[in-house]
C-alpha positions as CSV (number, residue, x, y, z in Angstrom):
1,X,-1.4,-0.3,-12.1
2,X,0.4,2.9,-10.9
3,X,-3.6,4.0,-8.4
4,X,-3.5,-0.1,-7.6
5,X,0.0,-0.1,-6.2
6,X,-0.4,3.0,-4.2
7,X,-3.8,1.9,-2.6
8,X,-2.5,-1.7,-1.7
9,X,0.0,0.7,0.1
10,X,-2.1,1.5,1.9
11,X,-3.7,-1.3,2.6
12,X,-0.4,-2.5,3.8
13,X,0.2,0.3,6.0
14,X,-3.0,1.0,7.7
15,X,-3.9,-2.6,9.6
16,X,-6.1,-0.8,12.1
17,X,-8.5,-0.3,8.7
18,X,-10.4,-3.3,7.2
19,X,-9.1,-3.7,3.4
20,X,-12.8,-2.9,2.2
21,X,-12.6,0.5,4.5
22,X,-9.4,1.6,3.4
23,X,-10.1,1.1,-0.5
24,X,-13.4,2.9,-0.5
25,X,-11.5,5.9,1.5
26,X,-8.8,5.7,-1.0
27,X,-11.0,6.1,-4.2
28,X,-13.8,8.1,-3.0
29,X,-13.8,11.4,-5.2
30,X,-10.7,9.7,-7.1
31,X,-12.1,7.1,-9.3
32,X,-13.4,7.2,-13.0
33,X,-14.2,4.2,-15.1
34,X,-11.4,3.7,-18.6
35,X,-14.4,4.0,-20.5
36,X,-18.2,4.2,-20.4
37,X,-19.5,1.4,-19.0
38,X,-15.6,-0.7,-19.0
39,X,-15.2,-0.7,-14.9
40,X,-18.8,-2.8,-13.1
41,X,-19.7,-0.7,-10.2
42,X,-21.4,-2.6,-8.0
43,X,-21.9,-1.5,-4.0
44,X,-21.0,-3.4,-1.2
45,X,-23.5,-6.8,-1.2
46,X,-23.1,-9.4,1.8
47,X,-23.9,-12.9,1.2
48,X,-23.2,-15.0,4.3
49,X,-20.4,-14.1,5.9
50,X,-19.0,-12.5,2.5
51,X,-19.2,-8.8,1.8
52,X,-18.2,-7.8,-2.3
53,X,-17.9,-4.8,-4.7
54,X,-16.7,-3.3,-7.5
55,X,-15.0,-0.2,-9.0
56,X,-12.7,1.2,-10.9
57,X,-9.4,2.7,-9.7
58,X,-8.3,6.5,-10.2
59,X,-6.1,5.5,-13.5
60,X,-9.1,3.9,-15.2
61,X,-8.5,0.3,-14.3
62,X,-11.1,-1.9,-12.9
63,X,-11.3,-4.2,-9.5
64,X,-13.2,-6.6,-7.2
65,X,-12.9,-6.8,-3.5
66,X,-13.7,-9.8,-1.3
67,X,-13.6,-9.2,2.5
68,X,-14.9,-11.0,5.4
69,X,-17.4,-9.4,7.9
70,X,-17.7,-9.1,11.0
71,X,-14.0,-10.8,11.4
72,X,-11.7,-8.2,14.0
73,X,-8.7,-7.2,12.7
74,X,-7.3,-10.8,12.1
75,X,-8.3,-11.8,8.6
76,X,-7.4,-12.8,5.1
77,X,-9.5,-10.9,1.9
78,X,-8.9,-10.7,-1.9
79,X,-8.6,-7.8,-4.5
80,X,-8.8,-8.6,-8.3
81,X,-7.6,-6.3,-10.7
82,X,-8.0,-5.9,-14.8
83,X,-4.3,-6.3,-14.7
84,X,-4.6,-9.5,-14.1
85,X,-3.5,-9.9,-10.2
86,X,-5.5,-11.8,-7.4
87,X,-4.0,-10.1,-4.8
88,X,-4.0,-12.0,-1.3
89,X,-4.0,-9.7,1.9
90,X,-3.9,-10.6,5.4
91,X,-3.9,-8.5,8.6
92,X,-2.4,-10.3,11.4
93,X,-4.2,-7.5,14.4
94,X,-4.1,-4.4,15.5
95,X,-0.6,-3.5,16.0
96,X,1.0,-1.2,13.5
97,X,4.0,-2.1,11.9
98,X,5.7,-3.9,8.7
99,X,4.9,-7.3,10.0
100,X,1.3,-6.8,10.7
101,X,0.4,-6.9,7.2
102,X,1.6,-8.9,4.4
103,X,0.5,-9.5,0.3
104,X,0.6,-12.4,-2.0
105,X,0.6,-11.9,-5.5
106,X,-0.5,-14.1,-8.5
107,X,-1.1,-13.2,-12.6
108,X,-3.3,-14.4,-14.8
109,X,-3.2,-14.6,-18.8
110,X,-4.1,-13.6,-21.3
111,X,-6.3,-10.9,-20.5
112,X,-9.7,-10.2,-21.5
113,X,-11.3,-8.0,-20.0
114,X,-12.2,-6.5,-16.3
115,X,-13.4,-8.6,-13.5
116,X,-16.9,-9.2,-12.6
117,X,-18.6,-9.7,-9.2
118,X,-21.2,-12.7,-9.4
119,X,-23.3,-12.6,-5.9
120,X,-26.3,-14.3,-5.5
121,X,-27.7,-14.2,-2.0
122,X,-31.0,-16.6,-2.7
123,X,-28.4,-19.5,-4.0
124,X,-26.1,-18.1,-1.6
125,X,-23.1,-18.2,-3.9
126,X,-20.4,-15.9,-4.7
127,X,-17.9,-15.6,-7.1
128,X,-15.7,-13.2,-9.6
129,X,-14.8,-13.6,-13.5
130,X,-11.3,-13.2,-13.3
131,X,-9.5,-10.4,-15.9
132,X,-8.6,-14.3,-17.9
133,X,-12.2,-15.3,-18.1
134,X,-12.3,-17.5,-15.2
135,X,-13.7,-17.9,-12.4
136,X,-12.7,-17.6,-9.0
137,X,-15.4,-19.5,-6.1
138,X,-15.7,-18.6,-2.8
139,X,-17.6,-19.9,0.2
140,X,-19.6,-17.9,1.6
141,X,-19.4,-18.4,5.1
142,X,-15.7,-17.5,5.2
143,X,-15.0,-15.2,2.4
144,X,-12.3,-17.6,1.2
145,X,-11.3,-18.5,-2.4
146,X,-12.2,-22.0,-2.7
147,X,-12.1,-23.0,-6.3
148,X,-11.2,-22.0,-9.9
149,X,-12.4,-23.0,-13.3
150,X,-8.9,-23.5,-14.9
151,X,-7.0,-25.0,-11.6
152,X,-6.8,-25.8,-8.3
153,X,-6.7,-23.4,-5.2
154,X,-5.7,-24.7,-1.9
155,X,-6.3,-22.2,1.1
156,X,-4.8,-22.3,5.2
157,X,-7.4,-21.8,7.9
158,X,-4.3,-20.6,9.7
159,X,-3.9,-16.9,9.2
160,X,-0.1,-16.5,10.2
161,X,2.9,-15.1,8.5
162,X,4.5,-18.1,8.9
163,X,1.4,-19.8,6.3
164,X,3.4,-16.8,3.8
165,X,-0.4,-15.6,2.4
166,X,-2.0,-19.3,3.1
167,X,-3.3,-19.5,-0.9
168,X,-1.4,-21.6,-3.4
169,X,-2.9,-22.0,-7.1
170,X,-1.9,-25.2,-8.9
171,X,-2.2,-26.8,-12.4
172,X,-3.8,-23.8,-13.6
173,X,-4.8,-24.2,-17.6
174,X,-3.2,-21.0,-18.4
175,X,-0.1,-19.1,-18.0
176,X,0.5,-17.8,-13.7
177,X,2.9,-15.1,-12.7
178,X,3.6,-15.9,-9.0
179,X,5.3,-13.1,-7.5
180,X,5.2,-14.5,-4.0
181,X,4.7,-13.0,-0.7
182,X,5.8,-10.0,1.5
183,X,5.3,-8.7,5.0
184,X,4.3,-5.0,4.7
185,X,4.4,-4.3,0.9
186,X,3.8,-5.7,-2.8
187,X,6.2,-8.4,-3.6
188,X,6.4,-7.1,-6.9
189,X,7.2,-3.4,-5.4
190,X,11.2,-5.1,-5.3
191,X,12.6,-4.9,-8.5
192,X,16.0,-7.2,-7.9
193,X,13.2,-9.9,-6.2
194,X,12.4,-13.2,-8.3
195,X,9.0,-13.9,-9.9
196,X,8.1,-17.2,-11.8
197,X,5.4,-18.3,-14.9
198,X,4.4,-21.3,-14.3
199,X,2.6,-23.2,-18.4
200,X,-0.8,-25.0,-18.1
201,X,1.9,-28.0,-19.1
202,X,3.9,-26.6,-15.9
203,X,6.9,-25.5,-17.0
204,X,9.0,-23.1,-14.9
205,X,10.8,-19.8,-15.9
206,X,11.5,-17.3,-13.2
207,X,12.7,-14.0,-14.1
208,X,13.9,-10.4,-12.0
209,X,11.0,-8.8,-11.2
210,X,13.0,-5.6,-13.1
211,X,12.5,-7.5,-16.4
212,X,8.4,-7.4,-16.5
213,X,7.3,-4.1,-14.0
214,X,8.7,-0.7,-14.5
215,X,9.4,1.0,-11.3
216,X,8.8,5.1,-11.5
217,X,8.7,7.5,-8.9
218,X,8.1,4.6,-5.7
219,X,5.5,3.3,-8.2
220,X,5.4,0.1,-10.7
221,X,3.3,-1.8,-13.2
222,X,3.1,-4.2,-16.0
223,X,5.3,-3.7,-18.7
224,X,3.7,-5.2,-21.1
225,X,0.6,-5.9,-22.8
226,X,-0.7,-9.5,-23.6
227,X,1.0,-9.5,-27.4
228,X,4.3,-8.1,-25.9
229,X,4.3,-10.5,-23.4
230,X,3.9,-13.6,-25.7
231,X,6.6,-12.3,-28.2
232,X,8.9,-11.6,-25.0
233,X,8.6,-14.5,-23.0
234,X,9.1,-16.6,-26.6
235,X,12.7,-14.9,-26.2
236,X,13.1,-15.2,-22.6
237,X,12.0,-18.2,-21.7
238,X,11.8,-20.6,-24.6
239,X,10.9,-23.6,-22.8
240,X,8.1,-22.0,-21.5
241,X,4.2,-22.5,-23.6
242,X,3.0,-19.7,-23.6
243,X,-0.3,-20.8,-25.1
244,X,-1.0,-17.2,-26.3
């Protein structure tokens, strides 16, 4: 997680970049798959007005980017990570500053293995097996998430700060980390800030973000794996199915 924090950094800091542009700076020379054959490396494929690939970050783990083309600098695109975290990023123009960029963050679990890109420009669909197993939709023409196997996705055609992302996931069959939204950084980059799991049976626990990321050096990650996580959240948050 430590290489995906510090690239969403810069994603965050350099609007005048497209997402896709600055990642593939960021990595080139820098990235190596955890194993042979873990991390799909696929290169950029368009399908509509959708443009997708795949690689692994410098720290082994794997992702999948969904961007827009051809949108200008006002636009909303989508990094999924092995961690588990769709990652929402918008670029509100060309201006530089804190404000013109923001990130919303949601978890999925359990985890099982890394994302996959699924494009398929003669049925013109596109889509990408989540780190869970399931599957995120999008449409083509817009490069926005518009369905998942295991909930529902709703989606703003507004791009605006005040729309705080513009994605919201509901009744997902699984367990959700929301970490919310924040102009110019991660969310879950503050470590006194509030992030909630949300039960397939939707049950509510929100915790410190301090309790579940370690925070190193400007950096942070996932403290735990999927067994920890069950056995802690058990403790935590007993009124909370894990399912897991």
């Amino acid at each position: 997680m430590k290489q995906t924090t510090a690239v969403l950094a810069v994603l965050l800091v350099l609007p005048s970049l497209s997402s896709a542009q600055a990642w593939r700076s960021y990595f080139k020379g820098t990235a190596r798959a955890r194993a042979a054959g873990a991390c799909e490396r696929r290169n950029p494929v368009a399908v509509g007005g959708t443009q997708g690939y795949a690689d692994s970050l410098g720290n082994g783990g794997c992702y999948v980017s969904i961007h827009p083309l051809s949108t200008g600098m006002v636009y909303r695109d989508y990094g999924i990570f092995d961690d588990g975290m769709l990652m929402v990023f918008s670029s509100y123009g060309e201006a530089e500053g804190p404000d013109m960029t923001s990130a919303r963050e949601f978890y999925f679990f359990p985890r099982t293995g890394a994302p996959q890109l699924e494009m398929d420009a003669a049925a013109a669909t596109v889509a990408v097996r989540m780190a869970d197993g399931g599957r995120a939709v999008f449409d083509p023409p817009t490069a926005q998430i518009s369905g998942l196997d295991r909930g529902t996705v709703t989606v703003s055609p507004r791009i605006d700060r005040d729309e705080r992302g513009g994605v919201e996931v509901t009744g997902y069959q699984g367990l959700l980390l929301d970490c919310g939204f924040r102009l110019g950084e991660l969310p879950s980059g503050r470590p006194d800030g509030d992030s909630t799991f949300r039960s397939a049976h939707g049950q509510l626990c929100t915790v410190k973000n301090r309790e579940i990321f370690v925070y190193k050096d400007g950096d942070h990650a996932l403290k735990y794996d999927d067994a920890a996580l069950s056995a802690w959240l058990k403790q935590r948050c007993p009124v909370l199915f894990v399912g897991f």
